[in-house]
Backbone as a printed PyTorch tensor [residue, N CA C, xyz], in Angstrom:
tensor([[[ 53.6270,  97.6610, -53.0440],
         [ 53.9830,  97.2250, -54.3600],
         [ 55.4630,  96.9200, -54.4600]],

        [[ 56.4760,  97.7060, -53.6990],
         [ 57.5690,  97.5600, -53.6710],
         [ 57.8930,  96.0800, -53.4700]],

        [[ 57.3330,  95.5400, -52.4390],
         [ 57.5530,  94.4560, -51.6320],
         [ 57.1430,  93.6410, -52.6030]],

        [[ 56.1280,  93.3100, -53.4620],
         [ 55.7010,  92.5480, -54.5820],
         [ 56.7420,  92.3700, -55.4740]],

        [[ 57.4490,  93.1860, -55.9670],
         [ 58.3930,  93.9140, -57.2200],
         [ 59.4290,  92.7420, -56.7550]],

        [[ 59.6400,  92.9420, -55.3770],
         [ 60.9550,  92.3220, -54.7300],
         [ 60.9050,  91.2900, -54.8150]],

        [[ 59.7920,  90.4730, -54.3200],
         [ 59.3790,  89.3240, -54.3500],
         [ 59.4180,  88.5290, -55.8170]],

        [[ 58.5700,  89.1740, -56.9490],
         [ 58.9880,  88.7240, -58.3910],
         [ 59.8470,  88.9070, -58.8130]],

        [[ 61.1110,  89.9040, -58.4970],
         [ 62.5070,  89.9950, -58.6980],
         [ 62.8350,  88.6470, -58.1730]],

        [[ 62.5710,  88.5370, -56.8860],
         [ 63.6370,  87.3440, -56.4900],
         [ 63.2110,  86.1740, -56.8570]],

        [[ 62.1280,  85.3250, -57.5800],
         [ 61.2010,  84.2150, -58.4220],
         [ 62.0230,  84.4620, -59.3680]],

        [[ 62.1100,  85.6800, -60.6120],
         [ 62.7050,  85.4450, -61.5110],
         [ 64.3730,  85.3610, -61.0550]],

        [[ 65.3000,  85.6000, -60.3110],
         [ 66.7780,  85.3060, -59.5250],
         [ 66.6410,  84.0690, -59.5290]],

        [[ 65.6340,  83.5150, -58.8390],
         [ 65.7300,  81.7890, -58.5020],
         [ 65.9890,  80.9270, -59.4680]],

        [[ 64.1010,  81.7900, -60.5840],
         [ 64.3130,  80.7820, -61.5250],
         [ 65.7820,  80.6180, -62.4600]],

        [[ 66.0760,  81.8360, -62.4690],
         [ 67.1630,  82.3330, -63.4130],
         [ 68.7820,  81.1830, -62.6570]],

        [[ 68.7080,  81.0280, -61.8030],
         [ 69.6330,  80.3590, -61.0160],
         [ 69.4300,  79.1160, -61.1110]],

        [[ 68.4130,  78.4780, -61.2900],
         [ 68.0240,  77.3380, -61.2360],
         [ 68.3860,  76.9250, -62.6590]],

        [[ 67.7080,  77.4140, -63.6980],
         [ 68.0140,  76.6550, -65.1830],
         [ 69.5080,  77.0970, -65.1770]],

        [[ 70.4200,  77.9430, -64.7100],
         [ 71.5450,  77.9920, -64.4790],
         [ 72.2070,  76.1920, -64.3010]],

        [[ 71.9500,  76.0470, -63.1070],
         [ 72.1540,  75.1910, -62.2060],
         [ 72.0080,  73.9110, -63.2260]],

        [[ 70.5440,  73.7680, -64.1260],
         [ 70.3750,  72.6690, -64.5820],
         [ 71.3760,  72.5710, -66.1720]],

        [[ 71.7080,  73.8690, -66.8190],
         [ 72.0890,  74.1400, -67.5960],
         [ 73.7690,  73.4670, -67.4240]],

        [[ 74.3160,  74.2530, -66.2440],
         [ 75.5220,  73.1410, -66.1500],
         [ 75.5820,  71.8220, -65.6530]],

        [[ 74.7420,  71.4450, -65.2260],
         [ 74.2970,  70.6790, -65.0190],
         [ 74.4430,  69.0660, -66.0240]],

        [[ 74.0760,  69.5890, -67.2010],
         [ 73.7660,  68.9710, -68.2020],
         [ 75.4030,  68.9380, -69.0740]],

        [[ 75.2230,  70.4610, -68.8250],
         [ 76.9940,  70.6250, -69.7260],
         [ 78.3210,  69.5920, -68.8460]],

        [[ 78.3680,  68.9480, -67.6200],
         [ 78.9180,  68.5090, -66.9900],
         [ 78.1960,  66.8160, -67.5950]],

        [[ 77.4250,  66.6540, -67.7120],
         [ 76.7520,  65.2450, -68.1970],
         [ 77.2150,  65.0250, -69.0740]],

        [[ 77.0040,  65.8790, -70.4440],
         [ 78.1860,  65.8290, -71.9800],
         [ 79.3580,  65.8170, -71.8840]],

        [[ 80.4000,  66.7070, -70.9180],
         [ 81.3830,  66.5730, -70.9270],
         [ 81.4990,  65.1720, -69.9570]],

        [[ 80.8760,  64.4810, -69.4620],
         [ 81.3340,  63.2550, -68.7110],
         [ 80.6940,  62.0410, -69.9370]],

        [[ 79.6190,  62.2310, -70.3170],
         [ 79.1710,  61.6930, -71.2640],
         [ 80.6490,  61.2800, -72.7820]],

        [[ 81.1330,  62.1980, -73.1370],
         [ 82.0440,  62.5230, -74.0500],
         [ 83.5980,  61.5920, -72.9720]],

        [[ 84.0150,  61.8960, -72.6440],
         [ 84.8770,  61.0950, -71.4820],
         [ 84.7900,  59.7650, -71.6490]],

        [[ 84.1800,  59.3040, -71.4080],
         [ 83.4630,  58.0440, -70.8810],
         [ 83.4230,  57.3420, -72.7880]],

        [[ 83.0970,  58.2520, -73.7540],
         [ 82.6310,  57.3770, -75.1830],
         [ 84.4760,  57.2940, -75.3800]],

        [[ 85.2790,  58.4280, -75.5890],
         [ 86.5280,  58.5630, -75.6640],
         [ 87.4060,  57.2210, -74.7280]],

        [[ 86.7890,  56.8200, -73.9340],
         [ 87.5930,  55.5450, -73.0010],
         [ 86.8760,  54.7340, -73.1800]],

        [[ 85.9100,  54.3290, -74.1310],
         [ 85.1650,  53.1520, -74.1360],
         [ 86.4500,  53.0500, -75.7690]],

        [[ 86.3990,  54.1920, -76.6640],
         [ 87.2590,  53.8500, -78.1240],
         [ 88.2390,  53.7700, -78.1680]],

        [[ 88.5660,  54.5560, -76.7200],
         [ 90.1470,  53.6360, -76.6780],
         [ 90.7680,  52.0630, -76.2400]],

        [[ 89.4990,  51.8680, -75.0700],
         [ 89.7600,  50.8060, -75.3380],
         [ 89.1270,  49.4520, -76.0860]],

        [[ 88.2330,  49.5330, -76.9920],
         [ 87.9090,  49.2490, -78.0470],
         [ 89.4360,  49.1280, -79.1560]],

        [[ 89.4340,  50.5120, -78.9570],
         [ 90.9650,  49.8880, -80.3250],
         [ 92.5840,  49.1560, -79.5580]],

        [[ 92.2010,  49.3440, -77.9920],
         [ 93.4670,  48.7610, -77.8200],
         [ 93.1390,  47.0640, -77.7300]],

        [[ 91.6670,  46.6270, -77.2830],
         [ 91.3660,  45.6210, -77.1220],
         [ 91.6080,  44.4260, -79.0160]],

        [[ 91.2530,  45.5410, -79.4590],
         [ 91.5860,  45.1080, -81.1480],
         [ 92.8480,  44.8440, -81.3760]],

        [[ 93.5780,  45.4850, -81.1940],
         [ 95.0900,  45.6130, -81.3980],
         [ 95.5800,  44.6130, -80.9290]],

        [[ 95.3810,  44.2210, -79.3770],
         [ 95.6080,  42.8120, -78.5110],
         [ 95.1400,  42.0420, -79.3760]],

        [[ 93.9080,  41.3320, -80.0440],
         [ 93.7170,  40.5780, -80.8640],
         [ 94.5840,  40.4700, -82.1470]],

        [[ 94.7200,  41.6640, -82.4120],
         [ 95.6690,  41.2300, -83.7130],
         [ 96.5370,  40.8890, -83.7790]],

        [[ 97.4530,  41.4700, -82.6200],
         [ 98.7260,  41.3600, -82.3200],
         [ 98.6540,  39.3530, -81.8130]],

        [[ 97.7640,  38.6890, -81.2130],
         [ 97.6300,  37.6790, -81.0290],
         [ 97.4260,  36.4410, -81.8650]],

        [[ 96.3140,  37.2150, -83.0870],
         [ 96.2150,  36.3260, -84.1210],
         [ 97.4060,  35.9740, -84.8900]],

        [[ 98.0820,  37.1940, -85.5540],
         [ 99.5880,  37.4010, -86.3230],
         [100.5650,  36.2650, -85.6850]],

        [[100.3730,  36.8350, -84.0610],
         [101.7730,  35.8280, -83.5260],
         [101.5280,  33.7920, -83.3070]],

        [[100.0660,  33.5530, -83.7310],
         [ 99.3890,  32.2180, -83.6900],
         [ 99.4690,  32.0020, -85.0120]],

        [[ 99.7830,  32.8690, -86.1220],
         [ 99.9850,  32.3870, -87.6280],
         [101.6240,  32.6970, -87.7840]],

        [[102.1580,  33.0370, -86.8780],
         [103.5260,  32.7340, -87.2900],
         [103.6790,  31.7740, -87.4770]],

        [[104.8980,  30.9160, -88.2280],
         [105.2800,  29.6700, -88.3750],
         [106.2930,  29.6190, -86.8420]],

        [[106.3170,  28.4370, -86.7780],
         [106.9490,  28.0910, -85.7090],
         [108.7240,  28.6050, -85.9400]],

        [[109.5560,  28.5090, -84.8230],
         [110.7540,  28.9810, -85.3610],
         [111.4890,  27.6600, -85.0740]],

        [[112.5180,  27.1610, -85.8270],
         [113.0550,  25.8740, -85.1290],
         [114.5340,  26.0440, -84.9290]],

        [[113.7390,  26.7760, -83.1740],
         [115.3170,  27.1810, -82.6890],
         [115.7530,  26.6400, -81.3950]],

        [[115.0930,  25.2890, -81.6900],
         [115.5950,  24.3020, -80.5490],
         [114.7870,  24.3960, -79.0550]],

        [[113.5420,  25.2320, -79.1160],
         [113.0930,  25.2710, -77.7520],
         [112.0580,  23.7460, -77.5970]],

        [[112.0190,  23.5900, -76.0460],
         [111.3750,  22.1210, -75.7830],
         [109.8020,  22.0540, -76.3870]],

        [[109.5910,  21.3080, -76.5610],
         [108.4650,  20.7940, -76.7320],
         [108.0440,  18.9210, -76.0780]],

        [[107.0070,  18.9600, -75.3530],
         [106.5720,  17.8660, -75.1110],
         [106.7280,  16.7110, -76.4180]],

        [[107.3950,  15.3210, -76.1850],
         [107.0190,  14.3170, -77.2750],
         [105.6760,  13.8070, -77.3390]],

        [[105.5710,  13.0910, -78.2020],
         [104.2180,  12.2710, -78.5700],
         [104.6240,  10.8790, -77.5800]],

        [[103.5400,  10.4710, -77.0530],
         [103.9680,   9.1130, -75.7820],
         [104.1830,   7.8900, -76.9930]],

        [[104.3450,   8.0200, -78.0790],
         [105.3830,   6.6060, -78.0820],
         [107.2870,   6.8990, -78.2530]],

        [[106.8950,   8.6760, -78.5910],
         [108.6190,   8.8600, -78.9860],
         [109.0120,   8.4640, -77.3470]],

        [[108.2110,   9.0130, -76.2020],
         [108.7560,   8.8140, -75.0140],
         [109.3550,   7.4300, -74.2360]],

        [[107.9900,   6.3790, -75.3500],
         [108.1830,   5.1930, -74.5870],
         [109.6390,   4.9350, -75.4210]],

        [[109.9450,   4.6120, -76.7490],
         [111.0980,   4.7570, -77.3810],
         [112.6150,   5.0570, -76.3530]],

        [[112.2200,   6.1050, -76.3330],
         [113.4530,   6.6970, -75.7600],
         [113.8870,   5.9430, -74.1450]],

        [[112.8440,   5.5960, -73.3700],
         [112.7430,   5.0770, -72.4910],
         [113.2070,   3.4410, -72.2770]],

        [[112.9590,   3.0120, -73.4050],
         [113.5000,   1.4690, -73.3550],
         [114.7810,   1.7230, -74.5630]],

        [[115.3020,   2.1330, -75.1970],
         [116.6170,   2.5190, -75.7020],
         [117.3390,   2.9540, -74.5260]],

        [[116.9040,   4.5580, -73.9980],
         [117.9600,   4.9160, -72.8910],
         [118.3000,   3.8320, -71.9440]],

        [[117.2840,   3.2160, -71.3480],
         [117.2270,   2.2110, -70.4790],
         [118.5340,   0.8310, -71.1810]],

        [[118.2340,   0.2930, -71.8770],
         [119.0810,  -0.4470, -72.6520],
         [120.6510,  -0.0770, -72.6590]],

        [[120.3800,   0.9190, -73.2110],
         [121.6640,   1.7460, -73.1430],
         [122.8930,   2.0660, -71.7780]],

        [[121.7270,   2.1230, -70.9270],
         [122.6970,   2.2750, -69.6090],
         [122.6260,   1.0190, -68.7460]],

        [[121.7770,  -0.1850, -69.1230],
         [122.1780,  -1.5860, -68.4070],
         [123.3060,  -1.7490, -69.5220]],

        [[123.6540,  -2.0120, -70.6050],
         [124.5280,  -2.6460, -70.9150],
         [126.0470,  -1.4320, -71.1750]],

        [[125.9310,  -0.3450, -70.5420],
         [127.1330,   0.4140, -70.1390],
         [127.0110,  -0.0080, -68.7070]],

        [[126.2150,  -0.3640, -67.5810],
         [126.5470,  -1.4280, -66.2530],
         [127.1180,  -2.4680, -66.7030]],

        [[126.6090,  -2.9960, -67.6850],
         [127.0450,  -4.6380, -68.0010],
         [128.4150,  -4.3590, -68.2750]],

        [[128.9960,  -3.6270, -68.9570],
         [130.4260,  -3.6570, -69.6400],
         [131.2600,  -2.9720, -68.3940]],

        [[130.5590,  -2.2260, -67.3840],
         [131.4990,  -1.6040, -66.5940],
         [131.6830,  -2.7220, -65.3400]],

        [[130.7510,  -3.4980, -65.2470],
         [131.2270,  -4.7400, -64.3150],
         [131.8380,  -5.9840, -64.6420]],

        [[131.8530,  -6.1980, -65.9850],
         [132.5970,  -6.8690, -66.8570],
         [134.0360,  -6.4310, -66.5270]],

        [[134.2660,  -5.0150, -66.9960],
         [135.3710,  -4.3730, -66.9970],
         [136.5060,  -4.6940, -65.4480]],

        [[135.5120,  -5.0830, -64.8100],
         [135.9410,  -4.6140, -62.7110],
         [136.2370,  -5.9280, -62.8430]],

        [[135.3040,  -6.6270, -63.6720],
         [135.8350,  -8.5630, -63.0640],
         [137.0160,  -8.3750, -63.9230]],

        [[137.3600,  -8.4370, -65.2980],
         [139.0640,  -7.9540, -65.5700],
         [140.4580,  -7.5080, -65.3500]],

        [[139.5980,  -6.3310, -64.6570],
         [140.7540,  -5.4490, -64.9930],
         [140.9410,  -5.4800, -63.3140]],

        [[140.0750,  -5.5610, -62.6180],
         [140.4460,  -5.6490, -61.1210],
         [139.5530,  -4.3690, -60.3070]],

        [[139.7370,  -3.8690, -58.9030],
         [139.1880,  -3.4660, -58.4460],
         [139.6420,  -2.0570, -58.4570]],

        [[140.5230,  -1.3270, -59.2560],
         [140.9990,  -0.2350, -59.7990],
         [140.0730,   0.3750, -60.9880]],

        [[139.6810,  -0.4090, -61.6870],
         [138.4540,  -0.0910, -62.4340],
         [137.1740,   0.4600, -61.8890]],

        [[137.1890,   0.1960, -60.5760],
         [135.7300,   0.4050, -59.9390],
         [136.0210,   1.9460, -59.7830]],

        [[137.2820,   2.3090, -59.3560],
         [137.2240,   4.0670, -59.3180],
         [137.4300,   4.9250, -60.5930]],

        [[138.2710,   4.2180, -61.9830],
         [138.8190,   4.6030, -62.8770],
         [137.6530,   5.2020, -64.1480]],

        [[136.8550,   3.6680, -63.5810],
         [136.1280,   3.9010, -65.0370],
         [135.3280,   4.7080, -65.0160]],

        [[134.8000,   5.2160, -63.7930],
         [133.5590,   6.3660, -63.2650],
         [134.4270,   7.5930, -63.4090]],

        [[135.5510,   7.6950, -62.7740],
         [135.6850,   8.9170, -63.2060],
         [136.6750,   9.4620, -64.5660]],

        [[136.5880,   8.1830, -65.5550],
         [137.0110,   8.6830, -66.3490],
         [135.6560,   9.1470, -67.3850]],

        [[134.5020,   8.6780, -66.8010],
         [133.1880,   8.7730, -67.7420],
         [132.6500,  10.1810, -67.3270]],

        [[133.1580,  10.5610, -65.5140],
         [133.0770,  12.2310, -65.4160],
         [133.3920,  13.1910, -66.1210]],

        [[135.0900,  12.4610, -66.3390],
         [135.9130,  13.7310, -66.8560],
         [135.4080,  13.9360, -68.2230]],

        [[134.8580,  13.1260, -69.0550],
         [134.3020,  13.4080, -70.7310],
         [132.9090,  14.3920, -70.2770]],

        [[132.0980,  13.8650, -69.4980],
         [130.6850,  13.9980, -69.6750],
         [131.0260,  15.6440, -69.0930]],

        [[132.1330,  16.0620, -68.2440],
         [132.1520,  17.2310, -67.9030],
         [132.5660,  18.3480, -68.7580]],

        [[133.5960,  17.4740, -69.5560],
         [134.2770,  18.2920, -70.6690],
         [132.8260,  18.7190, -71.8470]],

        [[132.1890,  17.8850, -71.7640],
         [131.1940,  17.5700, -72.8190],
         [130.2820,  19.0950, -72.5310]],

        [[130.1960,  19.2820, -71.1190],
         [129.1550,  20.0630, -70.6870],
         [129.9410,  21.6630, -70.7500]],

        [[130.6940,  21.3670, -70.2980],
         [131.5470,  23.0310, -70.5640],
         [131.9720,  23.1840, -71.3620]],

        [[132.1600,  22.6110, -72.6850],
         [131.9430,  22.8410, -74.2070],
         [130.8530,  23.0050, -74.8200]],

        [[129.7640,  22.9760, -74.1280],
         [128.6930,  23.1570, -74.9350],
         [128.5020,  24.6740, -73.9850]],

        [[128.6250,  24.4970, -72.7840],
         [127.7610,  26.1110, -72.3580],
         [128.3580,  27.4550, -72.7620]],

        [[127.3180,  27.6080, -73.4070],
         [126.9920,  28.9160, -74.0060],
         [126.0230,  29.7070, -73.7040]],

        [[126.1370,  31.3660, -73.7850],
         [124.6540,  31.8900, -73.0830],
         [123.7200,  31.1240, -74.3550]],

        [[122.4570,  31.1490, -73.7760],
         [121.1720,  30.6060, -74.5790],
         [120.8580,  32.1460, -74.7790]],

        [[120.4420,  32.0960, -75.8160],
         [119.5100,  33.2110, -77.0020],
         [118.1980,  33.1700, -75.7130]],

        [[117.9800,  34.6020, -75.8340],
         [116.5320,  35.2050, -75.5750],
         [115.5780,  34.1960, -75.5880]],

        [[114.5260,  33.4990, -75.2440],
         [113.6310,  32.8440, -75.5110],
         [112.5080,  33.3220, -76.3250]],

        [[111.9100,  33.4740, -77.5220],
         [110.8930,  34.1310, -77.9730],
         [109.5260,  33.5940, -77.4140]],

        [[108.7860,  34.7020, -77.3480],
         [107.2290,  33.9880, -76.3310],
         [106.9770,  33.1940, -76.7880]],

        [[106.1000,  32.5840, -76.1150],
         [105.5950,  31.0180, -76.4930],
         [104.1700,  31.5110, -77.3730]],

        [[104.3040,  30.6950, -78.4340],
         [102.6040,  31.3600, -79.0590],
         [101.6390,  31.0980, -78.6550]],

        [[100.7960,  31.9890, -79.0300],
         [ 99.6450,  31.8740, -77.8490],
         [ 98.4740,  30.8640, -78.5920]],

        [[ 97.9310,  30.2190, -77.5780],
         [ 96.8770,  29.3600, -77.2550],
         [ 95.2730,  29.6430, -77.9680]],

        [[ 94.7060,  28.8080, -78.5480],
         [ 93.2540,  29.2490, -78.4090],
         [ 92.6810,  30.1200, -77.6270]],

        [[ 93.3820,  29.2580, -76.3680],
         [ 92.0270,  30.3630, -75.0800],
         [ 92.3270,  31.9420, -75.3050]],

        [[ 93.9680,  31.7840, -75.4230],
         [ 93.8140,  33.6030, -75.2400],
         [ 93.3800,  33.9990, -76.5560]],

        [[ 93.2920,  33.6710, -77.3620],
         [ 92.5880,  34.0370, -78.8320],
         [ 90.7820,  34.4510, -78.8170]],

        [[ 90.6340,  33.3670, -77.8400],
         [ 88.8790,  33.4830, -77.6300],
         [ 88.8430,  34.5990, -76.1540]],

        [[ 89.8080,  34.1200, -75.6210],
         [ 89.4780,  35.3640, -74.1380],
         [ 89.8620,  37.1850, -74.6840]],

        [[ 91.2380,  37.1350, -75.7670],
         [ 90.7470,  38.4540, -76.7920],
         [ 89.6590,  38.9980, -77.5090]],

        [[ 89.1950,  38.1500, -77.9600],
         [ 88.1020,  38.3310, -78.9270],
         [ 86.8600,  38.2680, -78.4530]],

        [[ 87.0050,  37.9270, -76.8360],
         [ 85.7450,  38.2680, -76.3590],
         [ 85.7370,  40.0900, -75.4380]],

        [[ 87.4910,  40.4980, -75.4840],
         [ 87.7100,  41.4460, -74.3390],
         [ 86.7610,  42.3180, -75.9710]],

        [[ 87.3400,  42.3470, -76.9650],
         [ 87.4820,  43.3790, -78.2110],
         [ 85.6480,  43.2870, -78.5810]],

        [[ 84.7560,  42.0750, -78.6270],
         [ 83.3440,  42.2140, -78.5160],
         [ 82.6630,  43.0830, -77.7230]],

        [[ 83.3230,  43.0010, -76.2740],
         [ 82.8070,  43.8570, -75.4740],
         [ 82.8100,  44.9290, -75.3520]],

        [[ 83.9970,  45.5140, -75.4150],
         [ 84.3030,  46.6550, -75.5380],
         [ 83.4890,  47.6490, -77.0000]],

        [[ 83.4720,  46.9110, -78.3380],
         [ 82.8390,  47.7710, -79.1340],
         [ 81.3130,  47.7830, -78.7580]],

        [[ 80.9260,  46.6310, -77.9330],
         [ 79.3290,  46.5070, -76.9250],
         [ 79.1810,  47.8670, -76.4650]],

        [[ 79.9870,  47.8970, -75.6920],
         [ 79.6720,  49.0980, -74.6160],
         [ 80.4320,  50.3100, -75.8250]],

        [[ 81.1440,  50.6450, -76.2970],
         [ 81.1380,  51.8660, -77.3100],
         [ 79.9950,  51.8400, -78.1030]],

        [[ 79.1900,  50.9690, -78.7290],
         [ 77.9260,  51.1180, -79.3720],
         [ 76.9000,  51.2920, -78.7110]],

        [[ 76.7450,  51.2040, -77.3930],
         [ 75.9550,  51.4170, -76.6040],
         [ 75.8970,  53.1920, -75.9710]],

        [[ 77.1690,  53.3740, -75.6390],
         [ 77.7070,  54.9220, -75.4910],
         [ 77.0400,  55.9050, -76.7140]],

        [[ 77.8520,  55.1730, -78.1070],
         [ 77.3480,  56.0600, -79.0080],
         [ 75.8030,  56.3680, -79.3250]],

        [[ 74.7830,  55.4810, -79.1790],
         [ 73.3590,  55.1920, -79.1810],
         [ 72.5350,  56.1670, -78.1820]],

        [[ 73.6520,  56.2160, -76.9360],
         [ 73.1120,  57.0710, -75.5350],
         [ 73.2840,  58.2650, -76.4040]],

        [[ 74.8190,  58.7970, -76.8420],
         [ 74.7420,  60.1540, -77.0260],
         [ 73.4950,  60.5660, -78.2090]],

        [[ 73.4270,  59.6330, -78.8540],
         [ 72.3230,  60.0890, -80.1300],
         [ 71.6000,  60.4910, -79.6000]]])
């Protein structure tokens, strides 16, 4: 009988070890379960935040602080047959000038058009201001707003599991 006793002692040890076993088991599932919802809402709200922070800076008004922007192709063509114009008939007047004035003109007049255009340039340089970002684009507006869909996807999905 002893040997019996021992034997159902050690069935109930096992079992007793076993729902142990499954017991943390489970408590390790919730606490990973819980983890996992906590990093799905965080990034859920940071993915939001990126959107907002994106939308706000696409409804700013523009700032007009002199940064480039591409022209429209007729201001380009414009500028292109003016500039153009502009510098055949500063050739025209500077070979005009050489048949005149003689072949002293051919070195004079160039570098007297250096010495302005240089003065011109080291009077203007100044450090340039910070550049403010460039505002953002549709795409990243739709590639946010698809990170911030997903993310509350999979947090509503998390929360549904834990229910």
């Amino acid at each position: 009988m002893r040997a019996s006793s021992r034997i159902e002692a050690g069935r109930v040890d096992v079992g007793r070890a076993v729902g142990m076993t499954w017991q943390r088991a489970r408590t390790h599932s919730d606490d990973r379960t819980a983890r996992r919802l906590q990093a799905a809402e965080r990034k859920a709200e940071g993915a939001a935040a990126r959107y907002r922070a994106l939308k706000e800076a696409a409804a700013a008004p523009t700032s007009g602080d002199g940064t480039w922007r591409p022209m429209p192709s007729w201001q380009q063509m414009l500028l292109l047959v003016v500039g153009g114009g502009i510098l055949m008939g500063l050739l025209i007047i500077w070979l005009l000038a050489t048949a005149y004035l003689g072949p002293a003109s051919l070195l004079a007049l160039p570098a007297a058009a250096g010495l302005v255009a240089g003065f011109i340039a080291l009077r203007r340089r100044r450090p340039r201001p910070a550049t403010p970002r460039r505002r953002p684009l549709v795409a990243d507006l739709v590639r946010a707003a698809q990170e911030m869909h997903e993310a509350e996807a999979a947090l509503q999905r998390l929360r549904q599991e834990c229910s």
